[in-house]
N, C-alpha and C positions, 0 to 999 in steps of 0.2 A: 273497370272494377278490379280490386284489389284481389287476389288471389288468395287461396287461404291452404298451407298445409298443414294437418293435425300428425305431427311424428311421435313414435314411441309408442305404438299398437302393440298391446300384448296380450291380447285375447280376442277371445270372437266378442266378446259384450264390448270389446274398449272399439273395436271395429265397427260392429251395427251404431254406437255411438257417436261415431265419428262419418260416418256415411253421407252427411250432408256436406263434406268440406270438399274443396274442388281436390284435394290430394290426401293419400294418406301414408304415412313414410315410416317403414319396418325397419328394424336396426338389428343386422346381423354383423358376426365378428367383430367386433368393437368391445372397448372397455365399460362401454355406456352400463350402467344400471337396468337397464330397458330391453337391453342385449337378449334376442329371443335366438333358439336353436334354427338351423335348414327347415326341418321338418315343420319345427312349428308355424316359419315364413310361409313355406309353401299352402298350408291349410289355411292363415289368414290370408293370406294374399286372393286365394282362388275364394275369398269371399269378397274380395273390394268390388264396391257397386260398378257395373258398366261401364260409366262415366265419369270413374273418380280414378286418378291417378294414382295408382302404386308407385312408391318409391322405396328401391331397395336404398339402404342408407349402409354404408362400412368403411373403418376408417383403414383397410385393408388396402394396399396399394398396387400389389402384384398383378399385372396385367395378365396374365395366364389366370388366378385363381380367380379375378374380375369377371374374367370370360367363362370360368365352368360357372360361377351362380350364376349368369345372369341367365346359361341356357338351362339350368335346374330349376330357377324359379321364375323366369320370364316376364320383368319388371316392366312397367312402361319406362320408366328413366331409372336413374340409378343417380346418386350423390355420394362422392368421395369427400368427407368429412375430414382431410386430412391436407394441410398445404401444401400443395404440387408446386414445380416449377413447368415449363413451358414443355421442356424433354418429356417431364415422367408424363405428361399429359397429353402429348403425343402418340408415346408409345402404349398408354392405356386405349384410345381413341381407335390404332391400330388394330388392338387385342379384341374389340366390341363391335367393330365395325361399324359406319356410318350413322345407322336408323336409328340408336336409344339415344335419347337426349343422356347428355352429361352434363351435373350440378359441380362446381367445386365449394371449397367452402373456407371461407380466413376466421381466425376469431380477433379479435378487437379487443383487447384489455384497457384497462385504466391508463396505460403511458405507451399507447403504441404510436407514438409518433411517426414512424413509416409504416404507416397500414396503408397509404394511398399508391406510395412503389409498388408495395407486395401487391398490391389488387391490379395493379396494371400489368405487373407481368405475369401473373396468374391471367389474366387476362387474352394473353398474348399464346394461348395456348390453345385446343380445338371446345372450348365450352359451349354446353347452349346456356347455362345462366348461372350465379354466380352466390353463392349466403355467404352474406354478414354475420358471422355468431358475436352479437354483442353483450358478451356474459359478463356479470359484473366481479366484480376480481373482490380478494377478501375486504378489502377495505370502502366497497361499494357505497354510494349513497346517490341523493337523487340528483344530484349535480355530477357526478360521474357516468350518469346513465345519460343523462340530458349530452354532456361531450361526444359520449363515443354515440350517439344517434348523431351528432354534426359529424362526427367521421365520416359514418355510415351515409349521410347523405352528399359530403364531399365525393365518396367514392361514385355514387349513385351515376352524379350528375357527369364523371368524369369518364365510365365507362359505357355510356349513351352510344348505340342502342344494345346494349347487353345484358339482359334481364338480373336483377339483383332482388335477391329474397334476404330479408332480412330477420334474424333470430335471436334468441338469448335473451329470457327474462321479460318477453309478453306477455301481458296478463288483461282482463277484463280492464283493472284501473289505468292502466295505459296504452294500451294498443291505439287508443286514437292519436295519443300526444303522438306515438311516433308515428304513426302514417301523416301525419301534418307535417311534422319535420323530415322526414327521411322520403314520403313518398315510394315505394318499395314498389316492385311490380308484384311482387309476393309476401307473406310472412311465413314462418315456419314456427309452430305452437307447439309443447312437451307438455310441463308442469302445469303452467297457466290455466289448462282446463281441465286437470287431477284432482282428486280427493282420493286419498289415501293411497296414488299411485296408479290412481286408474282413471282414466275418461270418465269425466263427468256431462252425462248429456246435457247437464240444464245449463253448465258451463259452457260445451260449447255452442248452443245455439243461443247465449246471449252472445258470445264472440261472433259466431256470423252474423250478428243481426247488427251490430256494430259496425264491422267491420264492411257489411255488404249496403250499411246507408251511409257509408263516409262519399266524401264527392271532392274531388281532384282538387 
């Protein structure tokens, strides 16, 4: 079954909201709009259900600074939103030690003809799994979306077995096109299940219901 993370928690309601999804990903230090204080991570975080995965998410790259949040707020995994090479992803892996899984994350635009090098040698570095942000660049339409999901499953099928979550511009009216085409071990949802910037509950439980009767 396809995995589901809901990111860009900004409150306790966008949280209790999102509590059904198998993760839920906080965005600290980063230029994101969504960008919540320490303090305030720490208070949402220490509400994620039992069995739902926090992920600290920052496009912050400093191995030492990596290392103080993760022991102030105590993630279950953590995602560097930022393209590593093989070195920086080492020496972050060093800083954290072993136990927390690590996400990396590429984005895909409209003309990245080398996304599939970049993802392998991203790859080549200590990950446990890997996001596609497939955002669509200013001059988007649905055949540019339709491409970089062939990227995105070029990549998929090339860094086998290495979990790839795939991002960027999911919503109710597509999420199935792309798990048929891309097959994803994960998705990662923002917008998609917003209304006015906030988690939408009825949004996202028609996305997991979607998403959790898709079939391989």
């Amino acid at each position: 079954m396809v995995k589901v993370m809901i990111c860009g928690n900004q409150t306790l309601e966008d949280v209790e909201a999102t509590s059904l999804a198998d993760a839920q990903g906080f965005i600290v230090l980063s230029d994101s709009k969504r960008e919540i204080d320490l303090e305030t991570a720490a208070e949402l975080m220490a509400q994620s259900p039992l069995f739902t995965t926090s992920v600290l998410v920052t496009t912050t790259t400093d191995p030492l600074l990596l290392s103080d949040l993760v022991e102030a707020l105590e993630p279950d995994a953590i995602q560097i939103h930022t393209e590593l090479s093989p070195l920086q992803l080492e020496r972050i892996r060093r800083a954290l030690g072993g136990g927390l899984p690590l996400y990396g994350a590429l984005v895909i635009g409209d003309e990245d003809v080398d996304c599939l090098e970049r993802a392998e040698r991203m790859a080549e570095g200590p990950l446990d799994a890997l996001m596609l942000d497939s955002r669509p660049g200013a001059a988007a339409n649905g055949l540019n979306q339709f491409a970089r999901w062939e990227a995105s499953a070029k990549i998929r099928q090339a860094l086998e077995p290495l979990p790839v979550i795939l991002s960027g511009g999911l919503c109710l009216d597509n999420v199935l096109d792309a798990l048929e085409l891309v097959d994803p071990y994960a998705i990662s949802v923002i917008s998609g299940v917003e209304t006015a910037d906030r988690k939408d509950l009825e949004k996202v439980r028609s996305l997991l219901r979607r998403v959790r009767a898709f079939e391989r």
